[in-house]
N, CA and C atoms as a LAMMPS dump frame, in Angstrom:
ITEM: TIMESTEP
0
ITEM: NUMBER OF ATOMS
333
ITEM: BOX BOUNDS ff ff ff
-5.0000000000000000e+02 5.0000000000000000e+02
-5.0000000000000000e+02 5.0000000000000000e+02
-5.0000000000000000e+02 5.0000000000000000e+02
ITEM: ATOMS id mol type element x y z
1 1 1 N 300.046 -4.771 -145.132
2 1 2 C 301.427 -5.193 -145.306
3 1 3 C 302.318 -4.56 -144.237
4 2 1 N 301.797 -3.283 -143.821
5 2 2 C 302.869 -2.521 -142.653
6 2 3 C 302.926 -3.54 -141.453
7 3 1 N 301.165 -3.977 -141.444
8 3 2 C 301.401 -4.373 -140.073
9 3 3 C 301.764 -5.875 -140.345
10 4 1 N 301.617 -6.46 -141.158
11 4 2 C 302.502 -7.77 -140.994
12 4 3 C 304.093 -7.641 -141.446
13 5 1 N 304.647 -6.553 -141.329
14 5 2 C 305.935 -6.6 -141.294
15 5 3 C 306.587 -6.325 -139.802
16 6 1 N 305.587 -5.809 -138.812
17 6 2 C 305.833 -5.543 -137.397
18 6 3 C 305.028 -6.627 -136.151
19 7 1 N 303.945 -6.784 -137.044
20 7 2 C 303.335 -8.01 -136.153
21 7 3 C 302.355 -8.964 -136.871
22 8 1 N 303.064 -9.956 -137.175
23 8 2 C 302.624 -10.697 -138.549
24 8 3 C 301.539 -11.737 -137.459
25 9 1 N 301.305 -11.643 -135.985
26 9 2 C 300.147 -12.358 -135.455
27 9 3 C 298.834 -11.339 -136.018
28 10 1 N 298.985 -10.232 -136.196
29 10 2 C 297.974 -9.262 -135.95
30 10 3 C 297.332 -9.139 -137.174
31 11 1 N 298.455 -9.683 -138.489
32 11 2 C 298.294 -8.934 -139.716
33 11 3 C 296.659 -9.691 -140.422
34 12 1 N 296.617 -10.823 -139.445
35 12 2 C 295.358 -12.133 -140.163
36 12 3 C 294.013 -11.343 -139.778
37 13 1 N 294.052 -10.775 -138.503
38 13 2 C 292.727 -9.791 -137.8
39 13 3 C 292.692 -9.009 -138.814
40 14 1 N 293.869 -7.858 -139.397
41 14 2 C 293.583 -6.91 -139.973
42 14 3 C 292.973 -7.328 -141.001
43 15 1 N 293.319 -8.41 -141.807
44 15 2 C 292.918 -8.448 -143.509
45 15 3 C 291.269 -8.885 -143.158
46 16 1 N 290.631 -9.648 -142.008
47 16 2 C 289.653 -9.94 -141.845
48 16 3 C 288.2 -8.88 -141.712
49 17 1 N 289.295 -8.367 -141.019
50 17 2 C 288.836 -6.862 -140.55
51 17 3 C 287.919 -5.919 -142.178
52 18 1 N 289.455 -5.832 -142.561
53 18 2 C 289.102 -4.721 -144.002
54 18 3 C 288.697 -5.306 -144.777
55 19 1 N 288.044 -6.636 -145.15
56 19 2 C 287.646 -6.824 -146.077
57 19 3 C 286.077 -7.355 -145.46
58 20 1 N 285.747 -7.485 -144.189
59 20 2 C 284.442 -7.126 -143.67
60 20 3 C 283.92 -5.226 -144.374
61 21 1 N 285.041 -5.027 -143.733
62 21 2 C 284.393 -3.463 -144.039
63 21 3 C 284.41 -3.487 -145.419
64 22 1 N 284.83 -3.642 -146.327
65 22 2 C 284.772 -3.838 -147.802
66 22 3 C 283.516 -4.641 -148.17
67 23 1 N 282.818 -5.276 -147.721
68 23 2 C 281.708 -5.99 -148.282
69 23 3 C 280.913 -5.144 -147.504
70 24 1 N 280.904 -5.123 -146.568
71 24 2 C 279.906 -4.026 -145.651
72 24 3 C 279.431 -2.576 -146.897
73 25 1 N 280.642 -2.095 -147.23
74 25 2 C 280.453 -1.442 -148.085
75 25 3 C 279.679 -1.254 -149.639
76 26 1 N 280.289 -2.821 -149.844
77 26 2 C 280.161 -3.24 -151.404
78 26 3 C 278.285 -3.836 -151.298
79 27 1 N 277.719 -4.143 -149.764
80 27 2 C 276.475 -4.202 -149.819
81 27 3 C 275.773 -3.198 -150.08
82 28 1 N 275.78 -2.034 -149.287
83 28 2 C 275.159 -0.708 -149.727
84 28 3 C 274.955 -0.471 -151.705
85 29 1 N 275.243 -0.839 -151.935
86 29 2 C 275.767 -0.221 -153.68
87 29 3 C 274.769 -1.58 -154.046
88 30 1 N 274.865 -2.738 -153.439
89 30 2 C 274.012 -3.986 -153.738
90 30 3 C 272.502 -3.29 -153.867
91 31 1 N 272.182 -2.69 -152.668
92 31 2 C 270.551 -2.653 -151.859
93 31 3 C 269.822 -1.586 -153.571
94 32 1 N 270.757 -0.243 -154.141
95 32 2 C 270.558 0.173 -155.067
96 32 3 C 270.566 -0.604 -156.552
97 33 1 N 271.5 -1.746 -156.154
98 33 2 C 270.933 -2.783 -157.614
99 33 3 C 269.959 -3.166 -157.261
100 34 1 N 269.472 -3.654 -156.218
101 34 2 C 268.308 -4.612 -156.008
102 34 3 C 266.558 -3.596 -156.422
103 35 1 N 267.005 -2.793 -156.65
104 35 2 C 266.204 -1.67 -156.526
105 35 3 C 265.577 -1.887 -158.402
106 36 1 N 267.116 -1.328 -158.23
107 36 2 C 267.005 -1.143 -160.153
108 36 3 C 266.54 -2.51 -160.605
109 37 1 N 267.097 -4.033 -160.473
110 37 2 C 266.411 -4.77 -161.168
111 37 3 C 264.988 -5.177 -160.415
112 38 1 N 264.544 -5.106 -159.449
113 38 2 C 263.218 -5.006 -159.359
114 38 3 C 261.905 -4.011 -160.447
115 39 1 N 263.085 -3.119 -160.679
116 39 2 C 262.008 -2.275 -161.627
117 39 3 C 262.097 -2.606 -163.013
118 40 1 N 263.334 -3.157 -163.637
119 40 2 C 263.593 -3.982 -164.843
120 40 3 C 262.522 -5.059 -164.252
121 41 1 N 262.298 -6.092 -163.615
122 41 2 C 261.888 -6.772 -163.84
123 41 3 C 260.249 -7.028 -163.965
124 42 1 N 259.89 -5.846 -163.061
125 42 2 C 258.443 -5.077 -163.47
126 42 3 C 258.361 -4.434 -164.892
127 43 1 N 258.831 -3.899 -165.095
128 43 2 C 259.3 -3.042 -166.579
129 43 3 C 258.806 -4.806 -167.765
130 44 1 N 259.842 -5.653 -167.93
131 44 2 C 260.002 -6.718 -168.872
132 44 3 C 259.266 -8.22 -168.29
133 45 1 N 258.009 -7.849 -167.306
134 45 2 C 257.199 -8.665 -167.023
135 45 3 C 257.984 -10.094 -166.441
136 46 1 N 258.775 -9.778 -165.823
137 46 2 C 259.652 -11.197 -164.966
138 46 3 C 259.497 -11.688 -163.712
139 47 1 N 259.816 -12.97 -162.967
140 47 2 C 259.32 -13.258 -162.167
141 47 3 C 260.598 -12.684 -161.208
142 48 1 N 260.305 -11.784 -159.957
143 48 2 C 261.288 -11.312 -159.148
144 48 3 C 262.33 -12.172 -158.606
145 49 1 N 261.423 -13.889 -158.601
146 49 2 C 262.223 -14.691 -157.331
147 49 3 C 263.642 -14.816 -158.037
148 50 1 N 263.631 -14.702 -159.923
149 50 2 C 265.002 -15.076 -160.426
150 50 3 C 266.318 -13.813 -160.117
151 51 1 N 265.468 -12.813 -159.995
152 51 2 C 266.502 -11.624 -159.581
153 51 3 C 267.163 -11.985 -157.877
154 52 1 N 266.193 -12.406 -157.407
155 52 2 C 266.01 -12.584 -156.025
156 52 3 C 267.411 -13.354 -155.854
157 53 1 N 267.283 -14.298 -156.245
158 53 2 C 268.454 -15.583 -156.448
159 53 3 C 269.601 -15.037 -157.549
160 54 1 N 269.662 -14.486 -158.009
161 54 2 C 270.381 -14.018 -158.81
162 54 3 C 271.36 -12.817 -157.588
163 55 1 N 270.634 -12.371 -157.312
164 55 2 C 271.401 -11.107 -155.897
165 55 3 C 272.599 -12.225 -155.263
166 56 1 N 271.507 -13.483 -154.394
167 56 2 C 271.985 -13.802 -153.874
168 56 3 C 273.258 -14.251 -154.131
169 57 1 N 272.757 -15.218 -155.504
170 57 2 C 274.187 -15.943 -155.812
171 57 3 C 275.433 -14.993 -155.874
172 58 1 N 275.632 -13.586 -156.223
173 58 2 C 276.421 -12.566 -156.777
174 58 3 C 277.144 -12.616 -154.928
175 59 1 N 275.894 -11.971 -153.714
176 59 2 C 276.528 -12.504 -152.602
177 59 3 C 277.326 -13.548 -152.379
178 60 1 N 276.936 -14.526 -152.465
179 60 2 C 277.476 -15.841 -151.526
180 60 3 C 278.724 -15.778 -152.923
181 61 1 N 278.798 -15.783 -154.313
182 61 2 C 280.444 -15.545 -154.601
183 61 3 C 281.144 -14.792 -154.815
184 62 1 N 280.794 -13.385 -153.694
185 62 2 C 281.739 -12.525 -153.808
186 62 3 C 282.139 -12.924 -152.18
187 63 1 N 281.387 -13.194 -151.471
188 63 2 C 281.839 -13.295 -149.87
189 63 3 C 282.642 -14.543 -150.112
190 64 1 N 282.264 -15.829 -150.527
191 64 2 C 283.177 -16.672 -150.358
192 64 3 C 284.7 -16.686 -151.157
193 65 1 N 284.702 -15.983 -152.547
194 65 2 C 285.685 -15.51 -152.726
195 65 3 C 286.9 -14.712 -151.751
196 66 1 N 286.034 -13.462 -151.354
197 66 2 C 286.605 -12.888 -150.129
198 66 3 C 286.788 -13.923 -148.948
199 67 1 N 286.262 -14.552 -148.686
200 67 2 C 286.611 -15.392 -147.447
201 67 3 C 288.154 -16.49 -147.91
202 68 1 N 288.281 -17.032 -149.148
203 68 2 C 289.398 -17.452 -149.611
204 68 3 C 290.833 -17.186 -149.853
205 69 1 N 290.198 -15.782 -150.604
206 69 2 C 291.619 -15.088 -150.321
207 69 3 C 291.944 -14.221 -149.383
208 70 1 N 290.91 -14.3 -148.17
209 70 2 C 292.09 -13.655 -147.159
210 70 3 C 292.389 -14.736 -146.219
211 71 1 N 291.823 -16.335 -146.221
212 71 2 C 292.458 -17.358 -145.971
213 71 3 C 293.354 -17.911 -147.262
214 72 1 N 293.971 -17.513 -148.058
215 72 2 C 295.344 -17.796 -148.847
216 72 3 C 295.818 -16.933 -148.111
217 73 1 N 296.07 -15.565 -148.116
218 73 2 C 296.574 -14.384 -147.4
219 73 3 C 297.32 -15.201 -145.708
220 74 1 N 296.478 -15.55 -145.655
221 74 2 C 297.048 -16.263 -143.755
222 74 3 C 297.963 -17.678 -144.207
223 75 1 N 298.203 -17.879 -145.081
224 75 2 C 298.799 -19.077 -145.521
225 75 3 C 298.387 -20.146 -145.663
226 76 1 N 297.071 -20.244 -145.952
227 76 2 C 295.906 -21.464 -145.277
228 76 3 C 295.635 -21.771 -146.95
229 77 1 N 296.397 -22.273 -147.631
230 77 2 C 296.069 -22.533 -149.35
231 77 3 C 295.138 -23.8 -149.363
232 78 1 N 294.694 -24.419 -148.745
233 78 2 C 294.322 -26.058 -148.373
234 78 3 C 292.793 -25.215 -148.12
235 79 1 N 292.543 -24.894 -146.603
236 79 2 C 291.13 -24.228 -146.74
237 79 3 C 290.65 -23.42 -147.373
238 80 1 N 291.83 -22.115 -147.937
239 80 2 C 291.286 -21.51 -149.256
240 80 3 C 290.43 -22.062 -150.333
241 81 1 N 291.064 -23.514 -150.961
242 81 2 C 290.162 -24.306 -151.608
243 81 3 C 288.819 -25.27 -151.075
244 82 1 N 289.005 -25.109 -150.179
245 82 2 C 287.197 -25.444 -149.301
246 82 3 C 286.83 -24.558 -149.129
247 83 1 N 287.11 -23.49 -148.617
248 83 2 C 285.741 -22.377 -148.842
249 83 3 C 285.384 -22.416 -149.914
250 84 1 N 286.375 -22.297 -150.514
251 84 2 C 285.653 -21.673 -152.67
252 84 3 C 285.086 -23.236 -152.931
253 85 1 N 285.121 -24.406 -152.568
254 85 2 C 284.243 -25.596 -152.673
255 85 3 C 283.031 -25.107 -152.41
256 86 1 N 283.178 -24.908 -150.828
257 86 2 C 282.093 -25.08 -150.211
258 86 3 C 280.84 -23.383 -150.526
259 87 1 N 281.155 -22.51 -151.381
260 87 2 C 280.824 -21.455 -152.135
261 87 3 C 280.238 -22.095 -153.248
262 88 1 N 280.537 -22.971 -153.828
263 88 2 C 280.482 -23.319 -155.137
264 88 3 C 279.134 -24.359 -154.706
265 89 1 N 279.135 -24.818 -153.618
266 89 2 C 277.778 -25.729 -153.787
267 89 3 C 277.163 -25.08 -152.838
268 90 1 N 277.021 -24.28 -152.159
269 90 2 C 275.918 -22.835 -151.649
270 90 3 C 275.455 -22.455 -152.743
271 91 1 N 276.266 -21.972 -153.988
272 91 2 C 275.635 -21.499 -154.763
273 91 3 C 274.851 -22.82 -155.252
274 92 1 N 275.092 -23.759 -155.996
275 92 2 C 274.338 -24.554 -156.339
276 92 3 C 273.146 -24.839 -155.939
277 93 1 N 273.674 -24.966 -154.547
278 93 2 C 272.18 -25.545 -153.705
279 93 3 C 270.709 -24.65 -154.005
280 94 1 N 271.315 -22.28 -154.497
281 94 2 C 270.328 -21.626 -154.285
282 94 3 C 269.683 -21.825 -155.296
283 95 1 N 270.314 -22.401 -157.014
284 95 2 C 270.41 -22.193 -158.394
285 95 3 C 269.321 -23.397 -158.342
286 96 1 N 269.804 -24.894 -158.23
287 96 2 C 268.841 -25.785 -158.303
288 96 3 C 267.361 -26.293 -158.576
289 97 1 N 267.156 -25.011 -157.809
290 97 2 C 265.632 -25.13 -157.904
291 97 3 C 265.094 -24.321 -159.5
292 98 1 N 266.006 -23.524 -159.924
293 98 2 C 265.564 -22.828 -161.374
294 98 3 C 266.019 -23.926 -162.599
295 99 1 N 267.248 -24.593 -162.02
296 99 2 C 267.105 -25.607 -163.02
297 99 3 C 266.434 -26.678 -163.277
298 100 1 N 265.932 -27.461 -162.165
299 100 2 C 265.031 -27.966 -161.619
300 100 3 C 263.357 -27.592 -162.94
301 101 1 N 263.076 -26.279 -163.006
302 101 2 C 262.305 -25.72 -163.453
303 101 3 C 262.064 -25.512 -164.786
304 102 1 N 263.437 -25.071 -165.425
305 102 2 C 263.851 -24.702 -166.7
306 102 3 C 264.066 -26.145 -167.383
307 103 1 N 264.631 -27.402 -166.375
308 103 2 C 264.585 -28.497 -167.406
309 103 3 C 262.935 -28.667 -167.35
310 104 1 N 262.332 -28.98 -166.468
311 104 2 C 260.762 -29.401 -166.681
312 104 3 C 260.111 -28.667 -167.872
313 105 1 N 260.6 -27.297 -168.091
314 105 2 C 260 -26.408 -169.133
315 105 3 C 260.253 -26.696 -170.554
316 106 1 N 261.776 -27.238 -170.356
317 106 2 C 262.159 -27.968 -171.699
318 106 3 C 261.697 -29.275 -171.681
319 107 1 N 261.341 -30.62 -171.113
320 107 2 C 260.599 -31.589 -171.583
321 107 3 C 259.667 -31.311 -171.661
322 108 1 N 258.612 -30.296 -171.07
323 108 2 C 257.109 -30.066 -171.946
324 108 3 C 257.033 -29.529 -173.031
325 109 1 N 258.146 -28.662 -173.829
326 109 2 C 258.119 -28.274 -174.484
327 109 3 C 258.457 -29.378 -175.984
328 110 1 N 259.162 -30.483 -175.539
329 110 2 C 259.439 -31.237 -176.515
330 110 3 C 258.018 -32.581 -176.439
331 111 1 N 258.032 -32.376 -178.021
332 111 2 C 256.563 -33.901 -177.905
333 111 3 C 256.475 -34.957 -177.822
C-alpha cells in the first residue's frame, strides 16, 4: 500500500512479487504434508496416486486463487474471473480421472 501511494506503476510488480514469495514459502510446509500423508496412506492401506492429486489440486487452488486476487488488486476484475475459471477446470481436468473411476466402481457395484 506504501508503494502504491508513491508509485502506483510499481505497486502491480510488488504484489506479484510477495505473493510469489508467499507460495514459495507456503510450498516448503506443503513438501512436510506430502510426507505425512504418504505415511497415512501407507499406515490405512491407500492408493498414493489419490493423495498425489489431492496435493495437487490444494496447489493449482491456492496459486490460482493467488493469481486472482492480485489480478483484482491491479484492477483487472474481468481476468480475475478467468483465472479462477480457468483454475476451476485445471482442477477438474486433474480430478476426472478419479471420478471417472469411482463412477465405474459404483455401476459394478449395482446388479
Amino acid at each position: 500500500m506504501v508503494v502504491r501511494r508513491w508509485q502506483p506503476d510499481m505497486a502491480g510488480v510488488v504484489a506479484v512479487v510477495a505473493g510469489g514469495i508467499l507460495l514459495l514459502g507456503a510450498l516448503e510446509q506443503l513438501e512436510g504434508l506430502h510426507r505425512l500423508l504418504d505415511r497415512l496412506a501407507a499406515l490405512g492401506g491407500l492408493r498414493t496416486d489419490y493423495l498425489q492429486m489431492l496435493l495437487k489440486v490444494l496447489g493449482m487452488s491456492y496459486a490460482s486463487e493467488l493469481a486472482a486476487q492480485t489480478c483484482e488488486d491491479l484492477g483487472e476484475k474481468s481476468l480475475a474471473l478467468k483465472v479462477e475459471m480457468a483454475g476451476k477446470l485445471c482442477i477438474f481436468g486433474v480430478v476426472a480421472p478419479m471420478l471417472l473411476e469411482l463412477l465405474e466402481t459404483i455401476v459394478g457395484l449395482v446388479p
